[in-house]
C-alpha positions as semicolon CSV with decimal commas, in nm:
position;residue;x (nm);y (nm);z (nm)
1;X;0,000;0,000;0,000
2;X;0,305;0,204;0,019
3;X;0,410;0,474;-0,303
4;X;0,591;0,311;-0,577
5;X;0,948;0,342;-0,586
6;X;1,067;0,639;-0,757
7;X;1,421;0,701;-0,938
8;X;1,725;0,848;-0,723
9;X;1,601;1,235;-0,644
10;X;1,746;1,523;-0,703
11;X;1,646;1,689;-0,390
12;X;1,828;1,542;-0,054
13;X;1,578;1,365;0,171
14;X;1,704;1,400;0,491
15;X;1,650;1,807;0,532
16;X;1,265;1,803;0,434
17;X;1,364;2,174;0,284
18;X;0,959;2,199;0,128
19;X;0,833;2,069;0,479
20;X;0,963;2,387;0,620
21;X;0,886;2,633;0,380
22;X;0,500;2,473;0,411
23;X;0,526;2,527;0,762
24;X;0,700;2,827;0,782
25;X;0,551;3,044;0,476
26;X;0,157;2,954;0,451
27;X;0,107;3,028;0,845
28;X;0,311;3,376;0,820
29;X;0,078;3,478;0,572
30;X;-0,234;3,350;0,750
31;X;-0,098;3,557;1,011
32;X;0,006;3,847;0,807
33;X;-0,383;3,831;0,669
34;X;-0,538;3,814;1,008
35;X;-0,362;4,078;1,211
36;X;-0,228;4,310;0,938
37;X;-0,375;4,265;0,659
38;X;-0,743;4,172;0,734
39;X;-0,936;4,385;0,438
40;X;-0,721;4,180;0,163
41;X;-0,874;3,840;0,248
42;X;-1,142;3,885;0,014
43;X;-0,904;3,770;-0,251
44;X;-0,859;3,407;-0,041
45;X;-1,186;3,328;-0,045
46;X;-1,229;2,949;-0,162
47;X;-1,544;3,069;-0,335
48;X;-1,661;2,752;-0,572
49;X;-1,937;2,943;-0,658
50;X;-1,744;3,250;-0,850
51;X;-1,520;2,972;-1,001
52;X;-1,838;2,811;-1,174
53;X;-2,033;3,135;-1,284
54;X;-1,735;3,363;-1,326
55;X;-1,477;3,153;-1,430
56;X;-1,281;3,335;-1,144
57;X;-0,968;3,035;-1,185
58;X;-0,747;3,258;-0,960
59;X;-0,965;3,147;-0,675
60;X;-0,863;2,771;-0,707
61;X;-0,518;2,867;-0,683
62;X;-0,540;3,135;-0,361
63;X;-0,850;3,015;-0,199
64;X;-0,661;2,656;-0,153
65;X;-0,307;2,743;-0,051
66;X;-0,350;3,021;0,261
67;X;-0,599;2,920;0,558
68;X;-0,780;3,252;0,681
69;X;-0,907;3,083;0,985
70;X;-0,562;3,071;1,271
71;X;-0,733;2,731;1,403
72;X;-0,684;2,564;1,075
73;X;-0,334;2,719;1,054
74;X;-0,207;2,596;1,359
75;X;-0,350;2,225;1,334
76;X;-0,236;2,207;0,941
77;X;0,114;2,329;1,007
78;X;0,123;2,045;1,312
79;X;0,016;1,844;1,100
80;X;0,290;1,921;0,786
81;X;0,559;1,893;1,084
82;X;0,464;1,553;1,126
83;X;0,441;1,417;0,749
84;X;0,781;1,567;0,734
85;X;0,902;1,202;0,769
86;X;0,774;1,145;0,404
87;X;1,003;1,386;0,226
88;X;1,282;1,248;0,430
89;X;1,197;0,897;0,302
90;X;1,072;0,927;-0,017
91;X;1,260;1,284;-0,137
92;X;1,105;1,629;-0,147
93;X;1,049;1,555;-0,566
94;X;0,814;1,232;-0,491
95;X;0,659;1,429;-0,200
96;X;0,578;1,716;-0,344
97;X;0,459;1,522;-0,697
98;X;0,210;1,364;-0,447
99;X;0,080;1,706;-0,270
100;X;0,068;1,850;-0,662
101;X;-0,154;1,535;-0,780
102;X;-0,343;1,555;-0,443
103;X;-0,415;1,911;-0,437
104;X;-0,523;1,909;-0,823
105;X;-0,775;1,585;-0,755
106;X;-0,905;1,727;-0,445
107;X;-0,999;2,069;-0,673
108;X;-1,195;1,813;-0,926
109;X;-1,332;1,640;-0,594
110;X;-1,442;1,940;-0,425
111;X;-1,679;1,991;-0,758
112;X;-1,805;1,684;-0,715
113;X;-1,915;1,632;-0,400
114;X;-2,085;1,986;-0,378
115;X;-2,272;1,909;-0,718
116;X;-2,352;1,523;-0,557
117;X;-2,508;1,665;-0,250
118;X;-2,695;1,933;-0,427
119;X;-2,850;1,655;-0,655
120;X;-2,867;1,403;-0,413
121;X;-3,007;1,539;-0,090
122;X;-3,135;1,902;-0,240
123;X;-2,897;2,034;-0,007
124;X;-2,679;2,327;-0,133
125;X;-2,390;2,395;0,004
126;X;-2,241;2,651;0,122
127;X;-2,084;2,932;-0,138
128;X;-1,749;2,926;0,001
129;X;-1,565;2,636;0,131
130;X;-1,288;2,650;0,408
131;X;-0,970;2,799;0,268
132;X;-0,630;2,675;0,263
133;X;-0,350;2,394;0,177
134;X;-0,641;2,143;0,387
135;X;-0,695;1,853;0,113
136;X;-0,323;1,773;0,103
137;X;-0,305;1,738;0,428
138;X;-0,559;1,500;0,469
139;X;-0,418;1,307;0,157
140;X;-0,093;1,218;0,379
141;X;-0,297;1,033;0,601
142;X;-0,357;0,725;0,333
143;X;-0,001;0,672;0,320
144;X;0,044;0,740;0,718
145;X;-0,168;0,458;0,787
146;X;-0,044;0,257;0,513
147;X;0,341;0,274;0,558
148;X;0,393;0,405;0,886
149;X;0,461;0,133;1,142
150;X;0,208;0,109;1,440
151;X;0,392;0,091;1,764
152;X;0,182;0,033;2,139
153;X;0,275;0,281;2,413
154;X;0,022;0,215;2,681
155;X;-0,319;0,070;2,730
156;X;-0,622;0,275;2,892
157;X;-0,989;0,145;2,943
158;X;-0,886;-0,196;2,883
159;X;-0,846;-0,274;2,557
160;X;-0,800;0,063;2,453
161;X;-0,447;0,108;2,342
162;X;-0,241;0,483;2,282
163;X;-0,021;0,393;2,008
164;X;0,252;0,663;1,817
165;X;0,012;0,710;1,582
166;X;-0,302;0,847;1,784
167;X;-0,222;1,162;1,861
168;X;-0,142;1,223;1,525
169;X;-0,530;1,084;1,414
170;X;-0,672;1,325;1,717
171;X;-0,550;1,627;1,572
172;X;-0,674;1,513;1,217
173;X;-1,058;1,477;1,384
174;X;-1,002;1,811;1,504
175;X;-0,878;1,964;1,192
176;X;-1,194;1,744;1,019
177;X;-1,437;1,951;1,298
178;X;-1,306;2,238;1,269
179;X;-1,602;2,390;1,012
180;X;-1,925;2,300;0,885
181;X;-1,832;2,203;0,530
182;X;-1,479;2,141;0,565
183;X;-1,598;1,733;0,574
184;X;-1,627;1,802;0,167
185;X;-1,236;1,859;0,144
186;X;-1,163;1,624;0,375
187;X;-1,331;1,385;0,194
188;X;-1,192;1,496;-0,146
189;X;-0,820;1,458;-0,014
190;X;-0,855;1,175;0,149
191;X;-0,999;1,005;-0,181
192;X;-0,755;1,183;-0,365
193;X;-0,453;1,070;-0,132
194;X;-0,594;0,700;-0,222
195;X;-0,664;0,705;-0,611
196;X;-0,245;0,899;-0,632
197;X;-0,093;0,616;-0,374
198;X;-0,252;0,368;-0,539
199;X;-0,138;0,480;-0,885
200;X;-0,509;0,479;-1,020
201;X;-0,472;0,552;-1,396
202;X;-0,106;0,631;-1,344
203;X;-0,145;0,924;-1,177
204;X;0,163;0,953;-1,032
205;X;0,329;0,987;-1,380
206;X;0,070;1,218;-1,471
207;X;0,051;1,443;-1,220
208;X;0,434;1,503;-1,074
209;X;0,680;1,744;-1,050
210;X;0,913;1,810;-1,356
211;X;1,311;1,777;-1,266
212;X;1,400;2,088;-1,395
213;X;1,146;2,243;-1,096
214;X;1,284;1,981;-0,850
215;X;1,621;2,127;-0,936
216;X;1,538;2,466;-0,920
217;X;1,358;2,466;-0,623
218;X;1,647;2,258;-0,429
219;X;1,858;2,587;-0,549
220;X;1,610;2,798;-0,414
221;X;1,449;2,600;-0,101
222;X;1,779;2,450;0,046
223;X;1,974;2,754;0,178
224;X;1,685;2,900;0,346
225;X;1,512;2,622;0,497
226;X;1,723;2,337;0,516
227;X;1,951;2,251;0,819
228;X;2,248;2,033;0,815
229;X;2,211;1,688;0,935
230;X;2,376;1,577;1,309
231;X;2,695;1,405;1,298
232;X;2,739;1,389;1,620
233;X;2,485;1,047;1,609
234;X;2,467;0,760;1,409
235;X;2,226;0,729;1,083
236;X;1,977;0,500;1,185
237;X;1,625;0,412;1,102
238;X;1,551;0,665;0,810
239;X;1,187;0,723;0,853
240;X;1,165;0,500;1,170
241;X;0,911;0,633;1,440
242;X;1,095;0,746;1,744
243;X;1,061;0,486;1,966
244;X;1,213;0,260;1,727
245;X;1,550;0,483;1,710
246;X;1,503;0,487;2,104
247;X;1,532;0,107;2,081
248;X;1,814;0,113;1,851
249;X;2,011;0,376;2,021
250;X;1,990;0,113;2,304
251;X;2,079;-0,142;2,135
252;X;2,382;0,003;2,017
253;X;2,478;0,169;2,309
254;X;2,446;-0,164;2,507
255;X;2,640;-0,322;2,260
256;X;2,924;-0,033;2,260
257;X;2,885;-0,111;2,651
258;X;2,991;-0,517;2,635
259;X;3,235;-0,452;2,362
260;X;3,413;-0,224;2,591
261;X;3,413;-0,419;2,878
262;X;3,564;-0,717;2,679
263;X;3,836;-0,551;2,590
264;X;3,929;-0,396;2,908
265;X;3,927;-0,778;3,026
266;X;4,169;-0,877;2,740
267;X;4,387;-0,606;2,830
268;X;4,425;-0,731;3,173
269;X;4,475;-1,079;3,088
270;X;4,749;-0,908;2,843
271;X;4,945;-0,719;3,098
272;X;4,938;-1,036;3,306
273;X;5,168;-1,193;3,049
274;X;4,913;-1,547;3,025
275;X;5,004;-1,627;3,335
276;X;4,788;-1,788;3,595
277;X;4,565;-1,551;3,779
278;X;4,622;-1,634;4,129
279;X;4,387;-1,377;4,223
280;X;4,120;-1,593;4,092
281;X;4,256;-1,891;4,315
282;X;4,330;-1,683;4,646
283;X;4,115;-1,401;4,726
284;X;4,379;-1,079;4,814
285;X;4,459;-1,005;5,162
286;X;4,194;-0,670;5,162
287;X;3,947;-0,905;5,107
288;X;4,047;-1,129;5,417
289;X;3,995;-0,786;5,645
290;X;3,670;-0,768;5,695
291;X;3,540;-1,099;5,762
292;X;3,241;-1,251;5,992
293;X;3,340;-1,450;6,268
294;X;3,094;-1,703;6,343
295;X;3,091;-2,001;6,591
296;X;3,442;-1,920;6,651
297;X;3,507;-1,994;6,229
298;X;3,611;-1,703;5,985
299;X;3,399;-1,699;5,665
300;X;3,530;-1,568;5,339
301;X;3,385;-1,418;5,060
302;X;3,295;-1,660;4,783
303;X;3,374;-1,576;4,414
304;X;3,085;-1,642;4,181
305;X;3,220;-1,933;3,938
306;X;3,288;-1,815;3,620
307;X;3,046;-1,895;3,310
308;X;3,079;-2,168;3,149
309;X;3,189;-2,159;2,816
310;X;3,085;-2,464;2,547
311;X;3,391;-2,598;2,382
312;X;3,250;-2,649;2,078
313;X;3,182;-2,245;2,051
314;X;3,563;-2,223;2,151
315;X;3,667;-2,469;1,919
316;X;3,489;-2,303;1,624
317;X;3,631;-1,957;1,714
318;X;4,003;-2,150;1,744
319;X;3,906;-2,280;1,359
320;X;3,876;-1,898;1,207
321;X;4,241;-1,851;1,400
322;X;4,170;-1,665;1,713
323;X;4,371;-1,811;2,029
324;X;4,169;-2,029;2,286
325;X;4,254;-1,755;2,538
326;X;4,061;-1,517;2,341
327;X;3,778;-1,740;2,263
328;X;3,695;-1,789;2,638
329;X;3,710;-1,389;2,692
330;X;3,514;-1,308;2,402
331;X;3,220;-1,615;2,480
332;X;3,233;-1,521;2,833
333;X;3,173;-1,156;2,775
334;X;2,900;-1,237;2,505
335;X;2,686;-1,480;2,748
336;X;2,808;-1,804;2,493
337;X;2,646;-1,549;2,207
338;X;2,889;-1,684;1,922
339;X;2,791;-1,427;1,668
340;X;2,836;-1,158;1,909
341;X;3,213;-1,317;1,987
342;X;3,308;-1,320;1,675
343;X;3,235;-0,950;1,616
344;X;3,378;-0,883;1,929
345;X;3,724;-1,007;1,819
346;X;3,696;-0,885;1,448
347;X;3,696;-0,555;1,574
348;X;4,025;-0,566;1,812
């Protein structure tokens, strides 16, 4: 259910530049409109009416790109912020071919559905829809739920579960309630979202971004809104939800953790020269300080026993031409894990 793969882009995925400038430029100008600028929002009127009788085309192009009410703003731009994951996987040329497709079906849709429920029901709707860059938005949701993994984070009511995905579907509901006929481009961009990621008619060859814009627009976009990527951390999990790069930061870390305690225990057993630890044998005389008398007997400290360690593990590590010393540090350290061994002595 996931978009078909695309050719190498020319855009760089992992600095979402048209994210940003989505997030960033649309609400400045909502802003600008509402506090500055208030008498000039005629002209962003999503008016399907004029469109029809005037042939006012200009509408379709303003009316659906700048939201005039700030409640719509702020849950759209939340909303972008989060879908940012898809230009990071996919490449800002595949992501914004699908918000181009999206946003031109959802135009045809919105015609539809207002001419349907005026036939259907004798109910006309109202003149001017709610305005903005709404219908794309509600497009990324078809390939949210289809691609995005679902991961449990706790249960309430029983068999309720929160999950990384619900908050993310709660602020959709309230975008979807947000105004009394914004259901009809809801509707029209979720049903667009599904006829482009399911590559009805080949839409997504139809409807995409040429690579001359892509190129252009990386010129443009990327000095302004991208921001270079951490190299402090390791590249893991490109699109993975966060908990999953919590898990693997864990796992590496934990693994960073063993490897450098095995090698801190092959140093020692270095320095020692292979001799026998007597330490091992005879507990040190600190040790033999602070004992419990008991019945008139003195009771030392017991060792735990070491971990066993399967000779046939040891034997197979002795086969690829590590030392039997070596074997029994690296099993011992690894829990008898022989795959974790091996790695362990590949990498002194």
């Amino acid at each position: 259910c996931s978009p078909a793969p695309a050719p190498e882009l020319e855009v760089t995925k992992h600095k979402a530049p048209l994210s940003k400038s989505l997030l960033l430029v649309p609400s400045a100008l909502s802003l600008l409109l509402a506090l500055l600028l208030p008498h000039c929002q005629r002209f962003f009127v999503y008016d399907l009416q004029a469109v029809k009788d005037e042939f006012q085309i200009w509408r379709l192009i303003c009316g659906r790109i700048i939201c005039l009410d700030l409640k719509d703003t702020f849950c759209s731009s939340l909303l972008i912020y989060n879908f940012r994951i898809f230009e990071r996987r996919y490449g800002s040329r595949k992501f914004a071919s699908f918000l181009l497709g999206s946003w031109v079906l959802s135009a045809v849709g919105d015609f539809i559905l207002v001419e349907a429920v005026q036939y259907s029901f004798g109910i006309t709707a109202a003149r001017n829809l709610p305005s903005g860059f709404l219908a794309p938005v509600f497009a990324l949701f078809v390939p949210f739920y289809c691609s995005i993994p679902r991961v449990q984070v706790a249960h309430i009511l029983g068999p309720l579960s929160i999950t990384n995905k619900t908050l993310i579907y709660i602020l959709g509901l309230q975008l979807f309630t947000s105004g009394s006929y914004i259901w009809i481009v809801a509707i029209s961009g979720l049903v667009s979202g599904i006829c482009y990621n399911s590559q009805v008619l080949q839409m997504h060859e139809v409807l995409c971004v040429p690579s001359w814009m892509a190129k252009f627009c990386s010129w443009a976009l990327e000095p302004i809104f991208s921001s270079s990527e951490p190299t402090t951390e390791a590249r893991i999990g490109m699109g993975a939800t966060v908990d999953i790069q919590r898990q693997q930061r864990m796992e590496l870390l934990d693994r960073q953790l063993t490897l450098a305690q095995f090698a801190h225990s092959r140093r020692q057993r270095q320095q020692q020269g292979g001799m026998i630890n007597w330490n091992r044998l005879f507990p040190p005389l600190r040790q033999r300080r602070n004992v419990n008398y008991q019945d008139g007997r003195r009771s030392e400290p017991q060792a735990s026993p070491p971990l066993e360690v399967s000779e046939e593990q040891v034997a197979r590590l002795m086969e690829m031409g590590f030392s039997r010393g070596d074997a029994l540090e690296a099993l011992r350290a690894s829990n008898n894990d022989l795959n974790v061994a091996t790695n362990f002595l590949l990498q002194q």
